[in-house]
SEPA-192463 format. One record per residue (C-alpha): x, y, z; residue number from 1. Coordinates in steps of 0.02 Angstrom, whole numbers, padded with zeros to 5 digits. Example, Ala and Ser with C-alpha at 12.3 -4.5 7.8 and 13.67 -1.06 7.14 Angstrom:
! residues 2
R        x        y        z   seq
R    00615   -00225    00390     1
R    00684   -00053    00357     2
//
This chain:
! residues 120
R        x        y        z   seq
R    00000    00000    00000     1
R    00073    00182   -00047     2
R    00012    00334    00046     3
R   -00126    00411   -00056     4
R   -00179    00600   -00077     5
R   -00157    00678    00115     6
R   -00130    00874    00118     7
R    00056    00847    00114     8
R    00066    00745   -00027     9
R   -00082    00796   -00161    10
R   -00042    00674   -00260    11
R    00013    00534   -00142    12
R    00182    00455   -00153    13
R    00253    00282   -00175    14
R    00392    00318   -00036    15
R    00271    00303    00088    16
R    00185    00142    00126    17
R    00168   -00029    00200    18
R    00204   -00204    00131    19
R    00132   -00344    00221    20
R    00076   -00524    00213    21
R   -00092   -00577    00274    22
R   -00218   -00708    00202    23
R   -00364   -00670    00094    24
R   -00520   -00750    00042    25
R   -00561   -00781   -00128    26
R   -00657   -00592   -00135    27
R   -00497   -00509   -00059    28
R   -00568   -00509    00124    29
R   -00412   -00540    00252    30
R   -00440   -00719    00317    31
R   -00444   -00727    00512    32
R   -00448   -00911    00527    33
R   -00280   -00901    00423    34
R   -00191   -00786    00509    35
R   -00236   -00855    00663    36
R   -00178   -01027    00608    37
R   -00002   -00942    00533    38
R    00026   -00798    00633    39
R    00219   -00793    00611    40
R    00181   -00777    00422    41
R    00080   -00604    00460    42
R    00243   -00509    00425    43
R    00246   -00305    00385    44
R    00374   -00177    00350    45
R    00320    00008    00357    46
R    00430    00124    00232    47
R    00447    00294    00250    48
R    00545    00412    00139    49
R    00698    00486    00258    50
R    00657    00370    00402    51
R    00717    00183    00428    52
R    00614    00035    00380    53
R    00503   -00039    00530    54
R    00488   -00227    00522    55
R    00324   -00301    00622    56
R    00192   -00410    00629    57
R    00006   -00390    00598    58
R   -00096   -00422    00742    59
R   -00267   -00442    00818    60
R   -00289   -00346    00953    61
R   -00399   -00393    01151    62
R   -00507   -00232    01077    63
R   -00534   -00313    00931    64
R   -00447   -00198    00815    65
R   -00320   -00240    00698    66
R   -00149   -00163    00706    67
R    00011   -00168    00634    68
R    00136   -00199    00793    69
R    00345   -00163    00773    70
R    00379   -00215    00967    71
R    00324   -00293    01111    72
R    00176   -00216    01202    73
R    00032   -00085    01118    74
R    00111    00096    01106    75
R    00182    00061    00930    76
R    00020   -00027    00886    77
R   -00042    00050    00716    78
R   -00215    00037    00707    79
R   -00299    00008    00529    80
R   -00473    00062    00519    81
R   -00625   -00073    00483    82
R   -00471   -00200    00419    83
R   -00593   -00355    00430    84
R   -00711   -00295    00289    85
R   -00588   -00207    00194    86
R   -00574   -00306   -00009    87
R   -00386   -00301   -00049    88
R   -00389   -00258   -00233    89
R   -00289   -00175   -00326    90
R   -00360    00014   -00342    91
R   -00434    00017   -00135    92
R   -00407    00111   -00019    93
R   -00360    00062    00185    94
R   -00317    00197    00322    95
R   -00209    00160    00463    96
R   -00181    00280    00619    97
R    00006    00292    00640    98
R    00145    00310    00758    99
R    00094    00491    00763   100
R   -00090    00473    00802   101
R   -00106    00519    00639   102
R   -00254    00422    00513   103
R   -00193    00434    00353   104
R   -00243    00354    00196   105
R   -00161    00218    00101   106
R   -00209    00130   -00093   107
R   -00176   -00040   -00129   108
R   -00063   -00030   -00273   109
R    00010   -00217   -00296   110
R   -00052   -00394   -00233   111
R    00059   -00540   -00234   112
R    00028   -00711   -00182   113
R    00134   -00820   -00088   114
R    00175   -01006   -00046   115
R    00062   -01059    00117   116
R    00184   -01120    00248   117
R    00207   -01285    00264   118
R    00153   -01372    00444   119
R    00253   -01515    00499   120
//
């Protein structure tokens, strides 16, 4: 996902954004039953023009909220707004509160699928 149109960046930018990995349904609804059955897998790295890469995981949270997390604990948790019923397809847009407090607006510019982990 690349930040889309916010006040400081009319016209978004692609040096802004999160990559992650969760599982979707066939209609490009996240999966809960596979994420909670390959949690580990549920990888994201935030990228932000200027600013080191974050590596995390996504997680569900006791209020029922997804988040993106970078460290043990909630203060770093990055909330992202109505992520159960979101479709991620190409074109869609997602808005996560940041480390600043800060919703902001993200499109869904690429999706890749990958390998299912294998279980022993």
């Amino acid at each position: 996902m690349e930040l889309a149109r916010t006040p400081e960046f009319p016209n978004g930018s692609s040096h802004h954004g999160y990559e992650f990995t969760a599982p979707l349904d066939a209609k490009g609804h996240l999966d809960p039953a596979g994420w909670s059955g390959n949690k580990v897998a549920c990888t994201v790295r935030r990228f932000w023009e200027k600013a080191d890469d974050e590596a995390g995981t996504l997680i569900h949270r006791r209020d029922g909220k997804w988040a993106f997390s970078y460290r043990p604990g909630d203060e770093d948790d990055e909330p992202i707004f109505r992520f159960d019923t979101h479709r991620f397809v190409v074109g869609e847009y997602v808005s996560v509160t940041e480390h600043d407090g800060v919703e902001r607006p993200f499109k869904v510019v690429d999706i890749h699928p990958v390998a299912a982990a294998r279980q022993s």
